[in-house]
C-alpha positions as CSV (number, residue, x, y, z in Angstrom):
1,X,-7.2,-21.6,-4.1
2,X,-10.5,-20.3,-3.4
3,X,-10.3,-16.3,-3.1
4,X,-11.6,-13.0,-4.4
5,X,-9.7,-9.7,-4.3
6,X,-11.4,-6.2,-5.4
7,X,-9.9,-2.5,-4.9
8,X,-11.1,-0.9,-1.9
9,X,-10.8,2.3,-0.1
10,X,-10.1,2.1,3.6
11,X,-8.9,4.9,6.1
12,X,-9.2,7.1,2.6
13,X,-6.1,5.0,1.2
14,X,-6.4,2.9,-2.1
15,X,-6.4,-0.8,-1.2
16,X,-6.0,-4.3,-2.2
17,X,-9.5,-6.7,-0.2
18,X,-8.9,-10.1,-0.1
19,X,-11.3,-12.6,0.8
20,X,-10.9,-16.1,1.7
21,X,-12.3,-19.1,3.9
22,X,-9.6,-19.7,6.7
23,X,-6.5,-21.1,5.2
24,X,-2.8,-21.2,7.1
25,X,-1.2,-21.7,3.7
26,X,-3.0,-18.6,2.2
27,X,-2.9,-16.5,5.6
28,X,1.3,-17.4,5.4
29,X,1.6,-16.0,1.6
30,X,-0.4,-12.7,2.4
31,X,1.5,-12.2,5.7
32,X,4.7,-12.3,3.7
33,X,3.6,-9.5,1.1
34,X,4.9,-5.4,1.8
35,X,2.0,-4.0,3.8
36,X,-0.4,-6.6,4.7
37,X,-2.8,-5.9,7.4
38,X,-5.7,-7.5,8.9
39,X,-8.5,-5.2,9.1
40,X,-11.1,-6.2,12.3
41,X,-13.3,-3.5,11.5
42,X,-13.4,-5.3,8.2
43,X,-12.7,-8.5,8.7
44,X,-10.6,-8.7,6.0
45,X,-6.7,-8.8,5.1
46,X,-5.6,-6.1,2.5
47,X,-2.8,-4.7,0.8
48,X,-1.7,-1.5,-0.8
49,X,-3.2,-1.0,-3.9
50,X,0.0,-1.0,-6.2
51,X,0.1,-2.4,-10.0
52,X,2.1,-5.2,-8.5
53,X,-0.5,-6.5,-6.1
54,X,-3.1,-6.3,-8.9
55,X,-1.1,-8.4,-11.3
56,X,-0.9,-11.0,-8.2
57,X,-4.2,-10.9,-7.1
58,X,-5.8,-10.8,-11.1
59,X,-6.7,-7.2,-10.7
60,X,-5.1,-5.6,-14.1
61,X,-6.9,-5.6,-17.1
62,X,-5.1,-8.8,-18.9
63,X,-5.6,-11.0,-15.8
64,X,-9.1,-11.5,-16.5
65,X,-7.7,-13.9,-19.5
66,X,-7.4,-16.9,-18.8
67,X,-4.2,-19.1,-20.2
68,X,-5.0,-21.4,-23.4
69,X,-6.7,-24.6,-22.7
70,X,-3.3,-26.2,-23.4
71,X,-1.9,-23.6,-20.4
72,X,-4.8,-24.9,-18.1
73,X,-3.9,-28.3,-18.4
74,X,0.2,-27.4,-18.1
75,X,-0.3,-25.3,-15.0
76,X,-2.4,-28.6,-13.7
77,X,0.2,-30.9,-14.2
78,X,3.3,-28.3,-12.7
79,X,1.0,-28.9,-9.4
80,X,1.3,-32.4,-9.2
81,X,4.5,-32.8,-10.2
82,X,5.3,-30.0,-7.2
83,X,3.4,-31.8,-4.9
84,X,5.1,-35.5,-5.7
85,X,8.1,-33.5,-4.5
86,X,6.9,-32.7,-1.6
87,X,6.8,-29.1,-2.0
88,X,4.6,-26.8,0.5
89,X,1.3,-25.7,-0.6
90,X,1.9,-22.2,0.1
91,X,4.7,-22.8,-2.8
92,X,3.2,-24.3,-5.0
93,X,0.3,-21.5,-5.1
94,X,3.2,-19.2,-5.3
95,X,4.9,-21.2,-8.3
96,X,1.6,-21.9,-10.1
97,X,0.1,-18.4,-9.8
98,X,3.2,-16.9,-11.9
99,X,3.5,-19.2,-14.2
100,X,-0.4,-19.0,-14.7
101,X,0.9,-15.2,-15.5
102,X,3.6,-15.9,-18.1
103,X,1.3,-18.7,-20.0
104,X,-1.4,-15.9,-20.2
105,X,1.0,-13.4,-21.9
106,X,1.4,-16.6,-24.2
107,X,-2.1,-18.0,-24.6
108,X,-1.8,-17.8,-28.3
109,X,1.4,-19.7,-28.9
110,X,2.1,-23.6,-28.0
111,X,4.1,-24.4,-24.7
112,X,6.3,-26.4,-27.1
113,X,7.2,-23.4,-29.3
114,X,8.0,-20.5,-26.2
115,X,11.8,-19.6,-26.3
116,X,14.9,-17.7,-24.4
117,X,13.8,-14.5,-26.7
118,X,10.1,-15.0,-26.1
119,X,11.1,-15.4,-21.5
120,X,12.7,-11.5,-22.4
121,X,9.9,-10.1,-24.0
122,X,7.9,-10.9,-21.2
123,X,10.2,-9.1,-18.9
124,X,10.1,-6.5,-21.3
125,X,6.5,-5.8,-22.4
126,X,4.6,-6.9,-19.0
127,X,7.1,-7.0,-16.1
128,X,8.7,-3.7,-16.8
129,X,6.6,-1.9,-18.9
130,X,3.8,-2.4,-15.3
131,X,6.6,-1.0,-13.2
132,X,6.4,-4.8,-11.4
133,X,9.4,-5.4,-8.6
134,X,12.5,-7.6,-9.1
135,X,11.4,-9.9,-6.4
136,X,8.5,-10.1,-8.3
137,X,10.3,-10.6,-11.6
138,X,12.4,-13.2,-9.8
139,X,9.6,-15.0,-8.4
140,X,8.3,-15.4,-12.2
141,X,11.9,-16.4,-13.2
142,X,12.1,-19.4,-10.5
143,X,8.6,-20.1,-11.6
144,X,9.3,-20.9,-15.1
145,X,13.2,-22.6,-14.8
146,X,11.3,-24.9,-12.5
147,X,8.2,-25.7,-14.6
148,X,10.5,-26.0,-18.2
149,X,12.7,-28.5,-16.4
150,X,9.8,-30.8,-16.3
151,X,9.2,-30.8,-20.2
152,X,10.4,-32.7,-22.1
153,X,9.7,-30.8,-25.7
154,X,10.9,-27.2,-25.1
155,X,13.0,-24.6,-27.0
156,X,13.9,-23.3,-23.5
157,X,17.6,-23.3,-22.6
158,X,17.0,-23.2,-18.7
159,X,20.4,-22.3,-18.0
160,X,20.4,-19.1,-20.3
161,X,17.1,-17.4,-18.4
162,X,19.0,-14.8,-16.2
163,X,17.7,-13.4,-13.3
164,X,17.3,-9.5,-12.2
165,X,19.8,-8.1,-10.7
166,X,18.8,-7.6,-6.7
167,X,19.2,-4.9,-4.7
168,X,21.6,-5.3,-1.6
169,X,20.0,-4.8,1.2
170,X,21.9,-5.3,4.4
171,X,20.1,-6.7,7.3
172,X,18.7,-4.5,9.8
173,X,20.8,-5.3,13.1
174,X,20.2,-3.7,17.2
175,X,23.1,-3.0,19.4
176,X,23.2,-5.3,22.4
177,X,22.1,-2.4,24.7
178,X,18.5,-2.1,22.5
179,X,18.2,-5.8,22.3
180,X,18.6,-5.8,26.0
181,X,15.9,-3.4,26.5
182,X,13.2,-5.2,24.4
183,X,13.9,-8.8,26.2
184,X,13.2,-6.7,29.3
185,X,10.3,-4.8,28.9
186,X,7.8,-7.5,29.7
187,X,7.1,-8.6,33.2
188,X,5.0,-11.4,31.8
189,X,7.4,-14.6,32.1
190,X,5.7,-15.7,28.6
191,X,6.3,-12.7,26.0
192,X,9.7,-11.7,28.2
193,X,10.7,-16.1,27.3
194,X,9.7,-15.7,23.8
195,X,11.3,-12.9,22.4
196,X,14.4,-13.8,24.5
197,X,14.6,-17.6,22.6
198,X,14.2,-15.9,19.4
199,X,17.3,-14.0,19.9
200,X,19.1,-16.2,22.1
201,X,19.0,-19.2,19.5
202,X,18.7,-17.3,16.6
203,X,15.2,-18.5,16.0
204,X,12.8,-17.6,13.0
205,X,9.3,-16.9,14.2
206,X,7.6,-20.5,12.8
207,X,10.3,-22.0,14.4
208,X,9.6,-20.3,17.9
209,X,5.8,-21.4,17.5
210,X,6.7,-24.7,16.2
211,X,8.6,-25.8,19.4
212,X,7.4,-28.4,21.7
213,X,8.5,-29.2,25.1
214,X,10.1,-32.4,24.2
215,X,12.5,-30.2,21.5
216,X,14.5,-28.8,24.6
217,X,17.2,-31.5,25.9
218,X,18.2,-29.5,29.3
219,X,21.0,-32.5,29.5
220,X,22.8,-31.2,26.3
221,X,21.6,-27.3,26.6
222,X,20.6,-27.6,22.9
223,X,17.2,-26.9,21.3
224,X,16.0,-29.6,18.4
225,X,14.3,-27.3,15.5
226,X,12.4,-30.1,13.8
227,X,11.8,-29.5,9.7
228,X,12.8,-26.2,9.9
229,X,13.0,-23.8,6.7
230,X,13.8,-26.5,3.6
231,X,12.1,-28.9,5.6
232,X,15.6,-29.3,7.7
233,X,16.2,-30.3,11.2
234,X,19.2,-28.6,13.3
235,X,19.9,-28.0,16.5
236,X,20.9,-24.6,18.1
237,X,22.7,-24.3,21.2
238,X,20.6,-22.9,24.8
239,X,22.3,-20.8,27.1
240,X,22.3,-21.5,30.6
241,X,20.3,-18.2,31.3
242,X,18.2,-19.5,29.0
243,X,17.6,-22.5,30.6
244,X,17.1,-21.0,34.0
245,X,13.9,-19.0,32.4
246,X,12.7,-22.2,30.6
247,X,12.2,-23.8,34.4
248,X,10.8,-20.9,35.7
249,X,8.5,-20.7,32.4
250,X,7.7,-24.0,32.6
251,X,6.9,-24.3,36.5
252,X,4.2,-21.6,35.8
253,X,2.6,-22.4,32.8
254,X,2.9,-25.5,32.1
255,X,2.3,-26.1,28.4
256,X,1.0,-29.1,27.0
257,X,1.6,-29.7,23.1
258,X,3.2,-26.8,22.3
259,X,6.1,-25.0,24.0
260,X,4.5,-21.4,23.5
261,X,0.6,-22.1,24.0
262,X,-2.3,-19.3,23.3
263,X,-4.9,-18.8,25.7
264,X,-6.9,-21.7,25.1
265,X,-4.4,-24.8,26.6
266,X,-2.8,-27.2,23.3
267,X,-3.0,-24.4,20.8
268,X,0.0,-22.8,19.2
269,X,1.0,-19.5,19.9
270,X,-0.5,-16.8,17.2
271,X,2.1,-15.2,14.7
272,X,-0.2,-11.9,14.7
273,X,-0.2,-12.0,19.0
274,X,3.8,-12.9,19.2
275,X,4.2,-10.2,16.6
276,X,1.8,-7.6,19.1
277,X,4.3,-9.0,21.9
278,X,7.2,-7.3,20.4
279,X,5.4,-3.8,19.2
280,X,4.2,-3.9,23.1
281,X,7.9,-4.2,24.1
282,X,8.9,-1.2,21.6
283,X,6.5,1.2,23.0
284,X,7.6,0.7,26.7
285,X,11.0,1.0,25.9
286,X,10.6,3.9,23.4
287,X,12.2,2.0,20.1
288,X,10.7,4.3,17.6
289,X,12.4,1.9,14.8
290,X,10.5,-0.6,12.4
291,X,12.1,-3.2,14.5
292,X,10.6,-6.8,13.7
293,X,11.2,-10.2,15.2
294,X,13.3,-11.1,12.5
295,X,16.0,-8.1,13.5
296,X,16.6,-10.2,16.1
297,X,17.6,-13.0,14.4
298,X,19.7,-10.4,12.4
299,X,21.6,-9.5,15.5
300,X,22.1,-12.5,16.8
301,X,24.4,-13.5,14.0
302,X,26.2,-9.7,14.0
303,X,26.6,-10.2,17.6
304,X,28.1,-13.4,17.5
305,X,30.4,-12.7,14.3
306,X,31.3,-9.6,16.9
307,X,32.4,-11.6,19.7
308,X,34.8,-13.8,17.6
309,X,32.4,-16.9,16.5
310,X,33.5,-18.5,13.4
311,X,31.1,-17.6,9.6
312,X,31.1,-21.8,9.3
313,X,29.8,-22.2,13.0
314,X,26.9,-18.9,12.6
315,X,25.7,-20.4,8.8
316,X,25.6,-24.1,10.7
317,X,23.5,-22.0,14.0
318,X,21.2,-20.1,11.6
319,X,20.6,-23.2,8.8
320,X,21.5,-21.5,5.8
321,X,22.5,-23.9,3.4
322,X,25.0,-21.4,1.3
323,X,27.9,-19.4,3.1
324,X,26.7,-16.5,1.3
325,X,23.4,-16.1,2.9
326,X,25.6,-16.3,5.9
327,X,28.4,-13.6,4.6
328,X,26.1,-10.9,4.1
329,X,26.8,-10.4,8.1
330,X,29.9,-9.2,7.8
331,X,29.3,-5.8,6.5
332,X,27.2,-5.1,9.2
333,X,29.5,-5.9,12.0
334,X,31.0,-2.7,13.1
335,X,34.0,-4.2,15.5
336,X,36.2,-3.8,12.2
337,X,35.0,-1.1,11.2
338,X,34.9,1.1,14.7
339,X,38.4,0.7,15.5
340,X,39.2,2.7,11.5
341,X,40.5,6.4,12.3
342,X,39.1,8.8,10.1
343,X,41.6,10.8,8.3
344,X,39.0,14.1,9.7
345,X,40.9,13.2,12.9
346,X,44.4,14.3,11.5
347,X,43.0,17.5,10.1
């Protein structure tokens, strides 16, 4: 990947540059990273300058280092092996970016000779000891079960390399009566359809963007979500308000290749302006919280688990493959927890 990051200082804050030709893949990765902005004064993206941004973007002072020739070659291969499995270029950069890290830490020592012990030393002596995250750690941890399954000479027990513990964070959820009030803050038939599919369906944003107008089957009220997240198809069902608003969306803007097209007719939709679409729709409404389009996925699933829908049924709408991605909306669904008396209520 053709890129070059260097430590800036912009609006008198300590920043992360990174500079690029146009890539999707690479615009994807940084869009996904804590704090990512695109600077139009600048015209640059850039990140807060934090130890573990300089360790991604081969900013600390052993990152210059290169892994062993043997490393190169390794990394090389992990890459075509990713992509004979079809993996997304965005994750394979990911993948071979921290394993580049790990081989560096282990320049001098043969691939064939690294170990269990030598997989905790590395957490040990670089991933802790530079304050790095656990998602970060994690990411390195997928990085090297993956590669190691595809050698054949290793000392590695793959199934002994234990992961960080992560932090459970619940998902942020609105209350019907906020949701409510976003979907109708625009008057423009557009942003106001939008943001009211996302939460309707329980759409991610890509998957918004990536609709076409053949994907809704007004016959079966259902919406066809082609190679979703793990490259999956599913279907989701469409409300017949929904529906009502597609005709009238349709009728007046009548989109070519895309369902959601920019200004310029048969292009897609921009993440950056459908992400602008909802901070517009905050400030008329006064929603003061950090509310992003994916809370409304979030509340979708609450809101659903409220009204009585079945866990099986809201995993099956959303396309998680485990249950427990699913279950982590139940302890944010208050209809349980509302109708507990407090024992301050006897006093």
């Amino acid at each position: 990947m053709n890129w070059n990051a260097k430590r800036i200082t912009h609006k008198k804050e300590p920043r992360i540059a990174v500079y690029f030709e146009k890539n999707t893949d690479l615009i994807a990765r940084i869009k996904k990273l804590q704090g990512a902005i695109w600077s139009q004064s600048l015209c640059v993206w850039h990140l807060p300058d934090t130890e573990e941004n300089r360790e991604r973007f081969n900013l600390t002072p052993h990152s210059h280092s290169l892994p062993s020739p043997e490393g190169i070659a390794q990394i090389e291969k992990f890459k075509q092996w990713m992509r004979s499995k079809r993996y997304s270029e965005s994750t394979i950069t990911t993948y071979s970016e921290a394993l580049k890290s790990f081989l560096v830490f282990y320049r001098e020592k043969p691939v064939a000779d690294i170990s269990n012990e030598d997989v905790i030393v590395y957490n040990n002596e670089h991933i802790l000891k530079n304050k790095l995250s656990a998602s970060y750690q994690n990411q390195i941890t997928n990085s090297i079960k993956l590669y190691f399954k595809t050698i054949k000479e290793t000392k590695i027990d793959i199934d002994k390399i234990h992961r960080p513990k992560r932090s459970k964070n619940l998902p942020n959820v609105l209350s019907k009566e906020e949701v409510k009030l976003i979907l109708n803050a625009h008057s423009n038939i557009k942003h106001k359809m939008m943001l009211s599919m996302i939460y309707s369906c329980g759409l991610r944003r890509s998957e918004l963007l990536n609709l076409k107008p053949v994907h809704i089957d007004s016959k079966r009220n259902i919406v066809l979500l082609k190679n979703a997240k793990g490259k999956k198809d599913r279907i989701a069902p469409l409300s017949p308000k929904i529906l009502d608003m597609l005709r009238i969306y349709y009728k007046d803007n009548k989109p070519t290749v895309w369902l959601f097209e920019g200004q310029i007719k048969g292009e897609q939709y921009s993440e950056k302006s459908l992400q602008s679409v909802l901070k517009q729709a905050l400030k008329k409404v006064n929603i003061t919280k950090p509310v992003t389009l994916h809370w409304l996925r979030h509340s979708y699933a609450t809101h659903l688990l409220e009204s009585g829908t079945d866990l099986r049924y809201i995993q099956e709408l959303l396309g998680h493959s485990s249950s427990k991605t699913t279950e982590i909306y139940t302890h944010v669904s208050t209809k349980s927890i509302q109708q507990i008396k407090s024992p301050f209520d006897d006093l």
